[in-house]
N, CA, C and O of each residue as an XYZ file, in Angstrom:
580
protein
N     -60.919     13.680     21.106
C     -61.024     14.942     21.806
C     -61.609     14.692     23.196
O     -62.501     13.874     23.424
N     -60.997     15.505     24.138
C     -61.462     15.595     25.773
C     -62.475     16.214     25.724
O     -62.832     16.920     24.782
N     -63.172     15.982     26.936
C     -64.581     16.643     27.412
C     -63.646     18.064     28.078
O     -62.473     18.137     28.444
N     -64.476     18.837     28.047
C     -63.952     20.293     28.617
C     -63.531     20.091     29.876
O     -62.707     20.958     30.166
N     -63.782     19.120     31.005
C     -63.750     19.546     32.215
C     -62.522     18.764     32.288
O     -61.673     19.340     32.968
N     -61.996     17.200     31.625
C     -61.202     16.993     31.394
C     -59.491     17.857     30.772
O     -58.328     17.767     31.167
N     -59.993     18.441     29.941
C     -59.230     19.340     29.221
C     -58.958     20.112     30.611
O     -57.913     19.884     31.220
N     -59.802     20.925     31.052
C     -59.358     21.897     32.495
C     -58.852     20.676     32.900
O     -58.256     20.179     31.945
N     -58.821     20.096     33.693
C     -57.718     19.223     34.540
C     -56.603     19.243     34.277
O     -55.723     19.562     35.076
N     -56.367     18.811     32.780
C     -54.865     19.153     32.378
C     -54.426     20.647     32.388
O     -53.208     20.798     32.481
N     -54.992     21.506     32.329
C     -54.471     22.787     32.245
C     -53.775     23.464     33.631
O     -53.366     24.612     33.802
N     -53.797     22.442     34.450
C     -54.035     23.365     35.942
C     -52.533     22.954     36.045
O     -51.982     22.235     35.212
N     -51.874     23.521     37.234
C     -50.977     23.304     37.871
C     -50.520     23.195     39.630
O     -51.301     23.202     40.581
N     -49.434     23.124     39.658
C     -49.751     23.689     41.159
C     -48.383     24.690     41.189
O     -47.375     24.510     40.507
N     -48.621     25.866     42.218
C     -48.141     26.840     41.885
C     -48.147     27.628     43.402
O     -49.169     28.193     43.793
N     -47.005     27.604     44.141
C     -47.087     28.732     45.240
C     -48.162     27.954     45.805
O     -49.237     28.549     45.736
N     -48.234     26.479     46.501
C     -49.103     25.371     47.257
C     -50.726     25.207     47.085
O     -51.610     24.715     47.785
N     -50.684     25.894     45.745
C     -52.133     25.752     45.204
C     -52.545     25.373     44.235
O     -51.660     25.815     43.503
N     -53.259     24.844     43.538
C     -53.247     24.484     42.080
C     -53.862     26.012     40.990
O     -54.864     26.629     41.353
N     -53.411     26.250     40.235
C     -54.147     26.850     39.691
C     -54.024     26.982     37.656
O     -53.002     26.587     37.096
N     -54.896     27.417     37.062
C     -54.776     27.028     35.703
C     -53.671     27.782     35.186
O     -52.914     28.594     35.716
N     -53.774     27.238     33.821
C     -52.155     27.609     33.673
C     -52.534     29.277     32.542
O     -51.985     30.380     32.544
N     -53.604     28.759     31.778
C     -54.334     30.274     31.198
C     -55.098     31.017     31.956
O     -56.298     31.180     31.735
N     -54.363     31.616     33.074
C     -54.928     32.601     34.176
C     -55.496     33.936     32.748
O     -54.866     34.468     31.834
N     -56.418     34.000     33.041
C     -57.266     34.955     32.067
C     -56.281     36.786     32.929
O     -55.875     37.657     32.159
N     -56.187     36.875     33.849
C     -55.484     38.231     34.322
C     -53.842     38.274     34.463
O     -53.339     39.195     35.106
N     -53.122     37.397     33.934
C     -51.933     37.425     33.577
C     -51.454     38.005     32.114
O     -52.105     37.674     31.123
N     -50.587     38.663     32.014
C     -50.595     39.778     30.779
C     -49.694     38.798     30.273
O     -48.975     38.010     30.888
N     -49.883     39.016     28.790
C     -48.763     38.357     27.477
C     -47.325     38.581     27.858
O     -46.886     39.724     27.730
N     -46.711     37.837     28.211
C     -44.884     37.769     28.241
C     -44.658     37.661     29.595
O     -43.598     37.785     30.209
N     -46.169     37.330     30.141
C     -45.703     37.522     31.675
C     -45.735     35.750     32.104
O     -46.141     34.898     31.314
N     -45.209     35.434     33.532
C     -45.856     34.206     33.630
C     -46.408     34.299     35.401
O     -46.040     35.313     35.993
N     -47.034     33.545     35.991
C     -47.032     33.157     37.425
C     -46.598     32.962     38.048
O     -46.766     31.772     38.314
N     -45.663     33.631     38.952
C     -44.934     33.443     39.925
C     -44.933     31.751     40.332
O     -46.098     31.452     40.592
N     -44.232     30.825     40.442
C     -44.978     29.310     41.489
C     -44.137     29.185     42.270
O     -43.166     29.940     42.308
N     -44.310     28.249     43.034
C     -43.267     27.948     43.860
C     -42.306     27.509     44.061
O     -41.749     27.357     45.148
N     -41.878     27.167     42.772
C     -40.000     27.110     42.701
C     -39.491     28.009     42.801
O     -38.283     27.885     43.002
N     -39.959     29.207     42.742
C     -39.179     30.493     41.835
C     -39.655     31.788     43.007
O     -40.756     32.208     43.361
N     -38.195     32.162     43.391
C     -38.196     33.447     44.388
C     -38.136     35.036     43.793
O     -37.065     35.624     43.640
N     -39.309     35.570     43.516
C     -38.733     36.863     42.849
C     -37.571     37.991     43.814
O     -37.424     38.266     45.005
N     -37.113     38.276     42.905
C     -35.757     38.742     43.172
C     -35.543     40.481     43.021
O     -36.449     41.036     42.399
N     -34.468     41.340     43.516
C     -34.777     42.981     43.546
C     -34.015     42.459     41.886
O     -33.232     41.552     41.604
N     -34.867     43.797     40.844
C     -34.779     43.638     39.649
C     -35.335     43.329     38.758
O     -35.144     43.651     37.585
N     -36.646     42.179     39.520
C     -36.920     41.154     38.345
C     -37.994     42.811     37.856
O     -38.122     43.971     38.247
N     -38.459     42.023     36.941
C     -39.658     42.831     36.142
C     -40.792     41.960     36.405
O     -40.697     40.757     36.163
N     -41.891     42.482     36.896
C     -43.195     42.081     37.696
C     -44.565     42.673     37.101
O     -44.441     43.898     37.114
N     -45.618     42.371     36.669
C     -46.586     43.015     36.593
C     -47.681     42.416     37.415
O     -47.912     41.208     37.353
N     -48.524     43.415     38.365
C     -49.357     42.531     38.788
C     -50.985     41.865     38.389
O     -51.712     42.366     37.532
N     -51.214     41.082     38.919
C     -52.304     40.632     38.330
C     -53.462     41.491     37.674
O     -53.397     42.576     38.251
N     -54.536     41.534     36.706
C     -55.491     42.480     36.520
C     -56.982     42.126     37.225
O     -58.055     42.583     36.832
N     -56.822     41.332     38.200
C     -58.236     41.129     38.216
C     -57.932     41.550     40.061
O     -57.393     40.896     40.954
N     -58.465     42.715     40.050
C     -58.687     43.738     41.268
C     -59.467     42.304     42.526
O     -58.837     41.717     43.406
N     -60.590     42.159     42.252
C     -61.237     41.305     43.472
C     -59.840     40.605     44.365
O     -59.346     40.766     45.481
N     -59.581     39.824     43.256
C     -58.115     38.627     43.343
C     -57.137     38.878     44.284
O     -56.975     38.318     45.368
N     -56.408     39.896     43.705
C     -55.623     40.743     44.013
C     -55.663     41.565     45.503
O     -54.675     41.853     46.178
N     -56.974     41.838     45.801
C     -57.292     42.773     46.835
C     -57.460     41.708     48.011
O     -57.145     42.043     49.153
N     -57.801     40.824     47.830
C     -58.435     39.272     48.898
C     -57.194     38.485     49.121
O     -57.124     37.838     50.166
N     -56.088     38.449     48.178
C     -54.895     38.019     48.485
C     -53.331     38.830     49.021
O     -52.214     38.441     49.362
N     -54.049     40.190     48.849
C     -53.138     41.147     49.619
C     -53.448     41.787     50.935
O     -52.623     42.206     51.747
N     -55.210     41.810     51.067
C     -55.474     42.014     52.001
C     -54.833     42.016     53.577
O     -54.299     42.879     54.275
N     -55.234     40.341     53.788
C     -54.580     39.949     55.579
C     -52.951     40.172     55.651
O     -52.297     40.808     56.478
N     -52.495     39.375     54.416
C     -51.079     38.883     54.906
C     -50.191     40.316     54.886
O     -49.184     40.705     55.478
N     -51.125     40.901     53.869
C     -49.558     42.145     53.706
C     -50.148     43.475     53.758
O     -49.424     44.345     54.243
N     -51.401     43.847     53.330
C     -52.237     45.354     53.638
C     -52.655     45.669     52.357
O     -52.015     45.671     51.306
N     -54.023     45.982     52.625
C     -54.591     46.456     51.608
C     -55.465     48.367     51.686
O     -56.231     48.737     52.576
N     -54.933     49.341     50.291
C     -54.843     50.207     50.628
C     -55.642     50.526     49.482
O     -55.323     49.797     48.543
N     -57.202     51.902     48.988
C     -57.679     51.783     48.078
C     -56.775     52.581     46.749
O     -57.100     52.660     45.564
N     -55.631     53.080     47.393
C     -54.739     53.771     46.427
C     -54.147     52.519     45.433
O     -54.104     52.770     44.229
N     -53.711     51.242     45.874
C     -53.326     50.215     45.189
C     -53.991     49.569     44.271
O     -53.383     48.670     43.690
N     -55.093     49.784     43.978
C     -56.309     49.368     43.055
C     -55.748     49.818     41.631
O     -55.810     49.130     40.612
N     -55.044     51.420     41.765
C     -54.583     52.006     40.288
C     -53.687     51.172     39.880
O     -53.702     51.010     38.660
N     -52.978     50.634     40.400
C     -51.602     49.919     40.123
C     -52.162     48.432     39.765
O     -51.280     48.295     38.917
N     -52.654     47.580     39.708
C     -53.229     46.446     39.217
C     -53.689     46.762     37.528
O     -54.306     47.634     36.918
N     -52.916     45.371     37.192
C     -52.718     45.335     35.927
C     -51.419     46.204     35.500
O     -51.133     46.321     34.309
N     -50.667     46.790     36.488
C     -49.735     47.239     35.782
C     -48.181     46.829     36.258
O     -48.130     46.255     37.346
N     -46.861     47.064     35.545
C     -45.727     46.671     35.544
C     -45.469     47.547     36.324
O     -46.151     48.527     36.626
N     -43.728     47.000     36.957
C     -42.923     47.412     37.911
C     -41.449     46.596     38.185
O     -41.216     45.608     37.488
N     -40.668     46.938     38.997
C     -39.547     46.534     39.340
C     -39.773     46.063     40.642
O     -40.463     46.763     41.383
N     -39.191     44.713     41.168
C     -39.191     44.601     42.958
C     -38.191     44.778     43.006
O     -37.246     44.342     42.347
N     -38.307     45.863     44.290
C     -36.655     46.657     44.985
C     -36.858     46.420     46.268
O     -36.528     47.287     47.077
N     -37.454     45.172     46.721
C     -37.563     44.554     48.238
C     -38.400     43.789     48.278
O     -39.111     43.451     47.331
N     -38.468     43.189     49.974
C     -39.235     42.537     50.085
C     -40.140     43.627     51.646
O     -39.750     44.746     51.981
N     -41.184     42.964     52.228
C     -41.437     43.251     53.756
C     -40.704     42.928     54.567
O     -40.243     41.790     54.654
N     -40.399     44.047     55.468
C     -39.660     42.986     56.672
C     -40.750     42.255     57.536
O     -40.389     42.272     58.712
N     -41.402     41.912     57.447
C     -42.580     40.830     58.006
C     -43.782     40.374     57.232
O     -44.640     41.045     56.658
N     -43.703     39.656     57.297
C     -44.776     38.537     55.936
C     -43.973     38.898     54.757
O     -42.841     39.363     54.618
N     -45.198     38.429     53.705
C     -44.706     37.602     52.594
C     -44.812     38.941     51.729
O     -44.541     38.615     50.573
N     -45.069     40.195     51.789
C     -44.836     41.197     50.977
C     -43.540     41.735     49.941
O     -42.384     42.042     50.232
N     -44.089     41.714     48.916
C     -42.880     41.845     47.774
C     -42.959     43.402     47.328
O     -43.953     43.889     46.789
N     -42.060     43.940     47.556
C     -41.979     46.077     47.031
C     -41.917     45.980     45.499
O     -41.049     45.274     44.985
N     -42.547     46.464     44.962
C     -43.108     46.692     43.524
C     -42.816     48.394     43.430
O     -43.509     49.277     43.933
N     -41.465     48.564     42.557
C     -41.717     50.406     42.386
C     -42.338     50.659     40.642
O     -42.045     49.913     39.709
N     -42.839     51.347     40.585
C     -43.863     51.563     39.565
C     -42.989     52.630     38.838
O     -42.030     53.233     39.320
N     -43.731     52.792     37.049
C     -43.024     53.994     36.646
C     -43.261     55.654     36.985
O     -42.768     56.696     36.553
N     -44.172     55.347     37.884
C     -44.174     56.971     38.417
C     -44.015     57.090     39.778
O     -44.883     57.515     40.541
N     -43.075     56.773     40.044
C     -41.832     56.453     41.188
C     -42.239     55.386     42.614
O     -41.588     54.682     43.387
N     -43.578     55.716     42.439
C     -44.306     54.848     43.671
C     -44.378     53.646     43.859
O     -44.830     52.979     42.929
N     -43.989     52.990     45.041
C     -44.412     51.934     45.213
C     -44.916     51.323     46.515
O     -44.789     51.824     47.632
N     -45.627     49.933     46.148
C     -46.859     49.259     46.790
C     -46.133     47.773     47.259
O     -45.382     47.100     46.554
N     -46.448     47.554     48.244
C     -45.794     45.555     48.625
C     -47.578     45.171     48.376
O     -48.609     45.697     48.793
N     -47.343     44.218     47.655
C     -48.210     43.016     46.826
C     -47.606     41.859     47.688
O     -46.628     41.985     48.424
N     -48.379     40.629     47.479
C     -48.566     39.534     48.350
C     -48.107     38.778     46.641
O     -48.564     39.270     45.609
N     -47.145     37.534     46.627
C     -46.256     37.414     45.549
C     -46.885     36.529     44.639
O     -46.286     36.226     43.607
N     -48.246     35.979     44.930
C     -49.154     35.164     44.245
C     -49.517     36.357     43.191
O     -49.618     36.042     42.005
N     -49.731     37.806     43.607
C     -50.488     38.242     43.149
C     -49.629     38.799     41.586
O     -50.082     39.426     40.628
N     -48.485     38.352     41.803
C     -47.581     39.133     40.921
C     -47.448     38.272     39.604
O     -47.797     37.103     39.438
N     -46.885     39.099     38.755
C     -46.459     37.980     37.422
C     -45.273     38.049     37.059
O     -45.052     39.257     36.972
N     -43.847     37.186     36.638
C     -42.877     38.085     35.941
C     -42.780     37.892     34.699
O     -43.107     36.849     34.132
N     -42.166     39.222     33.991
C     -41.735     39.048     32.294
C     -40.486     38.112     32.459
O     -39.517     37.956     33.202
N     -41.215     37.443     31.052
C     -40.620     35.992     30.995
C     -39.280     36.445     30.300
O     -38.287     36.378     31.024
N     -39.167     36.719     29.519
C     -38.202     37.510     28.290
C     -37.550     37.889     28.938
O     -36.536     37.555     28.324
N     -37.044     38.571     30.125
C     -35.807     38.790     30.334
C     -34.873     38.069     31.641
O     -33.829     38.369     32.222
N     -35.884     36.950     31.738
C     -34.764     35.856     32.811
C     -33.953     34.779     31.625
O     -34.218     34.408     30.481
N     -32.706     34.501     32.723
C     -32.266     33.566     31.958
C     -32.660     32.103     31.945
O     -33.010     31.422     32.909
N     -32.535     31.737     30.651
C     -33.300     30.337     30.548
C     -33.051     29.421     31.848
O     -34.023     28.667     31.801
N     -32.365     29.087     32.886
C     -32.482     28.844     33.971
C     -33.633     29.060     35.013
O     -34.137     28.045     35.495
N     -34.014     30.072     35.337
C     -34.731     30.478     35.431
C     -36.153     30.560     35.086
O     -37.151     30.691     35.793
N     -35.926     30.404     33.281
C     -38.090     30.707     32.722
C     -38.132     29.097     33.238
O     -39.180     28.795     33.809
N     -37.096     28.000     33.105
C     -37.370     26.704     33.406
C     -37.989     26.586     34.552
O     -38.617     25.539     34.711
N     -37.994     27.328     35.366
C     -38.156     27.091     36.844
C     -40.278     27.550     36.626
O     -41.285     27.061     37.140
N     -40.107     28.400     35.868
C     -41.560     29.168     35.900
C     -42.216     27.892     34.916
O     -43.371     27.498     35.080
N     -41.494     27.445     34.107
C     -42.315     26.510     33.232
C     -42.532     25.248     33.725
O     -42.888     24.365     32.945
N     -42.325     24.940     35.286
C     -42.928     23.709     35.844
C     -43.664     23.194     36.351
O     -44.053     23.868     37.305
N     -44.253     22.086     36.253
C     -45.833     21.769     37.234
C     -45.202     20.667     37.704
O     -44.192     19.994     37.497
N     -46.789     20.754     38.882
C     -46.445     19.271     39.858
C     -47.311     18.346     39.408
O     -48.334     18.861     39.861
N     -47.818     17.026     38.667
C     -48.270     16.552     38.385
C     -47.810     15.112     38.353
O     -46.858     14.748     37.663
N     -48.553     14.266     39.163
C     -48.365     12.916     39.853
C     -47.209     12.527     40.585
O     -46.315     11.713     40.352
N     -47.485     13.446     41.697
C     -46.449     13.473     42.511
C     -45.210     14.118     42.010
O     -46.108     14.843     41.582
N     -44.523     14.407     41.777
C     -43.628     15.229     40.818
C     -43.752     16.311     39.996
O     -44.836     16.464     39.432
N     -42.707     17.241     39.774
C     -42.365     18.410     38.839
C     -41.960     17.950     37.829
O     -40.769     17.641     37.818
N     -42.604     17.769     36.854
C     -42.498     17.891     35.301
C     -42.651     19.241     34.233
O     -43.648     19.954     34.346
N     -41.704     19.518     33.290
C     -41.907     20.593     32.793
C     -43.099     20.706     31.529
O     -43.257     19.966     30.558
N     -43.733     21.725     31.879
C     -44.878     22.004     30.912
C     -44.693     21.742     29.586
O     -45.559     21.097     28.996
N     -43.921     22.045     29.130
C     -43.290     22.181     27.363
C     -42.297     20.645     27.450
O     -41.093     20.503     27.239
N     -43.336     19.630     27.842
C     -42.199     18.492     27.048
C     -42.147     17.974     25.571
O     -43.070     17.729     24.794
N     -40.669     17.874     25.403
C     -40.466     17.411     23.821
C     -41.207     16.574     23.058
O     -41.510     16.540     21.865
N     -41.542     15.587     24.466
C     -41.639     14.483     23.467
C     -43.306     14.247     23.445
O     -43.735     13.096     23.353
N     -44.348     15.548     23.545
C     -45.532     15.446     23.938
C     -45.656     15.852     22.375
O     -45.061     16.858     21.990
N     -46.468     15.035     21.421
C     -47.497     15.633     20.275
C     -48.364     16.764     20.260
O     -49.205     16.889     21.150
N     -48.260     17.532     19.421
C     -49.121     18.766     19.305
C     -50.630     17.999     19.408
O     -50.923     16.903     18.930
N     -51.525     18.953     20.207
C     -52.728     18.578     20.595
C     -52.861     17.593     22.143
O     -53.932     17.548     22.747
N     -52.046     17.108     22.465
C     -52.192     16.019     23.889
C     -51.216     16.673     24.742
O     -50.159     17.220     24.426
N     -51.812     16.502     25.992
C     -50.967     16.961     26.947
C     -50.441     15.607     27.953
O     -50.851     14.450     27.865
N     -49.489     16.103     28.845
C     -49.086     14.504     29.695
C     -49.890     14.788     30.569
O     -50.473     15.849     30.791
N     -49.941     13.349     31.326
C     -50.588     13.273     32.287
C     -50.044     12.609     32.879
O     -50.456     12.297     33.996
């Protein structure tokens, strides 16, 4: 067995030019992390992150931050655009409204891309290279390295 801090090492990834863990504690069940292979698209199904601080510090500069958008964290939506300047992604909500989120901040449901696609969400960069998270030939309990 790994020491914990070890264990975190393996868990992390890199994702949208940052590393980050792969059990993001504010990512909802069926959802995954946007990274940087993967362009969300008008359609996809999106929920955004639940952890407000996060969310508010990474939407802030690049794309605008408004205190009406606070309700909408932690919750699902459709993107039906993007910004026409910066990196803002249009999120319409089920009560018709919608907010541009900064695309780190977003998650998509995994369940309804095609396996092309969840492949793209299921990859890390690890030693120099993209390797996929779920390899076959890894034993239950060990991860690659």
């Amino acid at each position: 067995t790994l020491p914990l801090s070890k264990q975190l090492l393996l868990s992390r990834r890199y994702t949208a030019g940052h590393w980050t863990g792969i059990l993001d504690q504010d990512v909802p069940d069926g959802y995954a992390p946007v990274n940087g292979k993967y362009k969300l698209q008008i359609g996809d199904q999106v929920a955004v992150r639940s952890n407000l601080e996060r969310v508010r510090e990474m939407t802030e500069t690049p794309v605008g931050w408004h205190r009406e958008k606070a309700a909408y964290v932690g919750q699902a939506g459709v993107v039906f655009g993007t910004d026409w300047v910066g990196p803002g992604i249009r999120v319409k909500f089920s009560d018709g409204h919608w907010w541009s989120f900064h695309p780190q901040t977003l998650c998509i449901k995994v369940d309804t891309l095609p396996l092309s696609k969840q492949l793209l969400l299921s990859r890390r960069y690890t030693a120099g290279h993209w390797t996929g998270i779920l390899d076959q030939d890894v034993p239950d309990g060990y991860a690659p390295v």
